[in-house]
N, C-alpha and C positions, 0 to 999 in steps of 0.2 A: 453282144450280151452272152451269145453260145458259148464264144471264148473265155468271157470272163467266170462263169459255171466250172469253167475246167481249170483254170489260172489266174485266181482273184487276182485284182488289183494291189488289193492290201498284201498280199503276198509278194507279188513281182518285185512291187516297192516296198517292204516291208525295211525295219530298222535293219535286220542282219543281210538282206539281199545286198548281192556281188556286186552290182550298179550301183546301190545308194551309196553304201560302203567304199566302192573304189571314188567314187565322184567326191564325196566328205574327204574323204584324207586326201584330199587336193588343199583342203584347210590350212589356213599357217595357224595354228593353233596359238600365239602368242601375241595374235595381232584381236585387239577389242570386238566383239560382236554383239549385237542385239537379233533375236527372230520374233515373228510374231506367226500365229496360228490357226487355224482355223476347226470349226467343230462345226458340221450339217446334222440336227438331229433330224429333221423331215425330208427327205431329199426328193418323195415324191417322183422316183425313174428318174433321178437327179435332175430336180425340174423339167420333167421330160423332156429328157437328152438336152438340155441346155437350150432349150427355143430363144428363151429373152434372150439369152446372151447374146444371139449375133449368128451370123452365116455360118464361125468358124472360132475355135476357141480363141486364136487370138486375134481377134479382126472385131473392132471396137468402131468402128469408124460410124454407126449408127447412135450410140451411145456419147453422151458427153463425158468429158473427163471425170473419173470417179461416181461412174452414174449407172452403174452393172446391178444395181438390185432390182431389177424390174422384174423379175424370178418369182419375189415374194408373193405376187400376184398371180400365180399358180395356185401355191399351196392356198393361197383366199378361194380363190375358185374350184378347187376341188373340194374344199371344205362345203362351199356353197352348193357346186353339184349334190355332195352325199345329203344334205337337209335338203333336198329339193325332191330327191330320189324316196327318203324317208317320210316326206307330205305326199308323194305320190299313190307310195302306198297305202295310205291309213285312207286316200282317196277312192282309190280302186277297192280295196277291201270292202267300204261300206257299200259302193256301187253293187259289189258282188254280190253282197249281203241282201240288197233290194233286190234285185233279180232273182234271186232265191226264193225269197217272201214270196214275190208273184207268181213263181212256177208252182211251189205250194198251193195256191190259194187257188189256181187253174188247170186242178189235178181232175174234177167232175169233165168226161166229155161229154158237153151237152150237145154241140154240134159235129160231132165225128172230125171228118177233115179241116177245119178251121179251128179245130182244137189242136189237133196235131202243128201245122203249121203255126200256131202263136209259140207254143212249148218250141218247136223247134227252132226258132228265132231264139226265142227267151237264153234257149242252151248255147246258140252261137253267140250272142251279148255276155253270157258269164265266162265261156271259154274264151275270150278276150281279154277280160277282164282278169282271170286268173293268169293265164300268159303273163299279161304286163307286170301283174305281182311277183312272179318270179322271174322275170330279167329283170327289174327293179332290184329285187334281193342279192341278186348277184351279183350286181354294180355296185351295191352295198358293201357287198363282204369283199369284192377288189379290190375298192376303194381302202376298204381298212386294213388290206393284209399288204398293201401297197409299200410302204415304207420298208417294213420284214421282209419282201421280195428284193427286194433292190440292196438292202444292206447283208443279205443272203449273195447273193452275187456278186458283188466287189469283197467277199472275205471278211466282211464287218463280225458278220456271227457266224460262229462255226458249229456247222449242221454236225457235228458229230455232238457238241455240246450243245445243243437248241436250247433247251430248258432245264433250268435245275430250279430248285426248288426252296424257296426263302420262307420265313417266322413270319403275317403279316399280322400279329397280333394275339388273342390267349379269350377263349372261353373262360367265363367264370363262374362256377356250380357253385350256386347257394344252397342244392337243396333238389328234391327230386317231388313228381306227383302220379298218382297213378289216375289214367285213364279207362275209359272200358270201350271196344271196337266192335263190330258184328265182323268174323270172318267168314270166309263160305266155307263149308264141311266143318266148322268149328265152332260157328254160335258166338255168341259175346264174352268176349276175351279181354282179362286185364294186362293193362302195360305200366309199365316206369319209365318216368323220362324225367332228365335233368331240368331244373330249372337255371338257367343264366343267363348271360348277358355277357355280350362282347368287351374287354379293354384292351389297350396298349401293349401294355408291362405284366409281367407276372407280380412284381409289387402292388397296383393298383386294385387287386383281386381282393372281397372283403368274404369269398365264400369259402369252402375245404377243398377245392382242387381245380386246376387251374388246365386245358388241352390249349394245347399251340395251335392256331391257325395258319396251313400251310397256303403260300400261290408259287403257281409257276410264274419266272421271268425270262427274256432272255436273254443269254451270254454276249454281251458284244463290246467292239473296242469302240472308242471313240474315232470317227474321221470327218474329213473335210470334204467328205462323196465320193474321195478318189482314195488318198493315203491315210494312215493313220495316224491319231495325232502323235504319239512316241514315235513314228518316222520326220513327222513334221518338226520336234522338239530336240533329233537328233544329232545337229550339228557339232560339230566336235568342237571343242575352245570355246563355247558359247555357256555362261554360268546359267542353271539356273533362274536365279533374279530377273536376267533381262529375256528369259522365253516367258512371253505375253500374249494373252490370249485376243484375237480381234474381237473385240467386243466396246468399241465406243467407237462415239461419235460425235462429232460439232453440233451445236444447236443454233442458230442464227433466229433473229425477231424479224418483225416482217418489215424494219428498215435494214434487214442485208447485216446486221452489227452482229459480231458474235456476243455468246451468251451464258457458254458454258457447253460442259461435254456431258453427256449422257452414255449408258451402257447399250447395246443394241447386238444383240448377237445371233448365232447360225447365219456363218458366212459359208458357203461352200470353196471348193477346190476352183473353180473358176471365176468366182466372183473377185477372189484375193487377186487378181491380176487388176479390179477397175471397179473399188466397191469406197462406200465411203470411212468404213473399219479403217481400209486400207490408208488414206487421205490423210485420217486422225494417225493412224501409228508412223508415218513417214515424216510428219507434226512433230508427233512424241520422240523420233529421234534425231531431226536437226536441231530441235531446242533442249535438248537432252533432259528431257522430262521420263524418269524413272529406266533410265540405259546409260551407259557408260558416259564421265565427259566427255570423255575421246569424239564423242558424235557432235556437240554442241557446239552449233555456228550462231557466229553474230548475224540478230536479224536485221535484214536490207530491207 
């Protein structure tokens, strides 16, 4: 990961890189092609470091054929973790909270030394209790910057452009009212404030003046954990029409009969080796369902 900080991924491999570039013009550019693609939007330390996958990126031999998604149940579990970490604290807090009450209320010493020693107890039961709230918090805020970490270091988003700043919407002033406040060294002072209400569009506004509501986002390309998708998509001789994004999949009923395909997507960079995206689009091009004829075999 140090390396990758100094020499993203997305960079080594990027569409213009000397590798991709000399490798693709090995293309006969006249001969029919289909790609398919892949997009990780949670990657999660890319499912941390690729656990389900396997010992080694390409060593399947634990996994059945086309049966690589077992990944997904990271992101469940982490997701589970962060609610579990979030009930912790609202647990601890009110513990704290009791412990509090009672030190309060055991402020008269009536017994000198057995006063002291209950208080002092009482303070090591909240200091505890406070600890846990704050590594709790912290496992929180990981937990959430976790994604933006990882897509930070494979080049996904480029820290020089972190955030820029988008429209997410338009206050709408109908109209103003004055208030009156006590300040200190000042006394009760009147104010003006807008009256409005959040919409959409600057169209949808029924009041005389409309403030943009701004947020930050941030800047990032799409990838598959590893590449980006414009390196995924840039095979040379390859139209358009037939680069497909891996997003479906077979549905079978619970006698084994297919049933139809469904959409399913965020496949990572090493799932596409042994995922069932995969399984469908390998489908989609010996029966030449929306790829060149040129792919479409008689089925045996």
């Amino acid at each position: 990961m140090s390396k990758g900080q100094q020499a993203p991924m997305t960079q080594q491999y990027g569409p213009n890189a000397k590798y991709v570039t000399h490798t693709m013009n090995y293309s006969n550019v006249n001969m029919p092609k289909a790609l398919f693609y892949a997009e990780e939007s949670d990657p999660i330390l890319f499912k941390i470091a690729t656990y389900m996958i396997g010992p080694s990126a390409s060593d399947f031999v634990h996994y059945s054929r086309f049966g690589a998604n077992d990944d997904q149940q990271i992101e469940k579990g982490v997701n589970e973790l962060r609610g579990k970490l979030l009930a912790d604290i609202k647990l601890h807090q009110k513990e704290a909270e009791k412990i509090r009450k009672k030190i309060n209320r055991t402020n008269i010493p009536i017994v000198g030394l057995a006063y002291l020693l209950t208080k002092k107890s009482k303070l090591n039961q909240l200091q505890i209790q406070e600890e846990a709230i704050v590594a709790e918090k912290e496992a929180v805020e990981f937990i959430e910057k976790v994604n933006l970490m990882y897509k930070t270091i494979i080049g996904a988003i480029d820290i020089r452009r972190l955030f820029k700043r988008e429209i997410d919407g338009y206050w709408c002033v109908t109209g103003s009212k004055k208030i009156k406040k006590t300040l200190p060294y000042k006394g009760k002072t009147t104010f003006s404030i807008d009256i409005k209400h959040r919409v959409a569009s600057r169209d949808l506004c029924d009041g005389n003046l409309t403030i943009p509501i701004y947020k930050n986002v941030s800047v990032e390309q799409s990838t598959g954990a590893v590449l980006s998708v414009k390196s995924q998509k840039g095979f040379p001789g390859c139209h358009d029409r037939y680069k497909l994004l891996l997003n479906e999949v077979r549905e079978y009923n619970s006698n084994n009969a297919f049933i139809g395909v469904r959409q399913q997507s965020d496949v990572n960079h090493i799932q596409m080796l042994n995922c069932w995206q995969t399984d469908e689009a390998l489908r989609r091009i010996y029966e030449g369902r929306g790829v060149p004829v040129f792919f479409k075999l008689r089925e045996k």
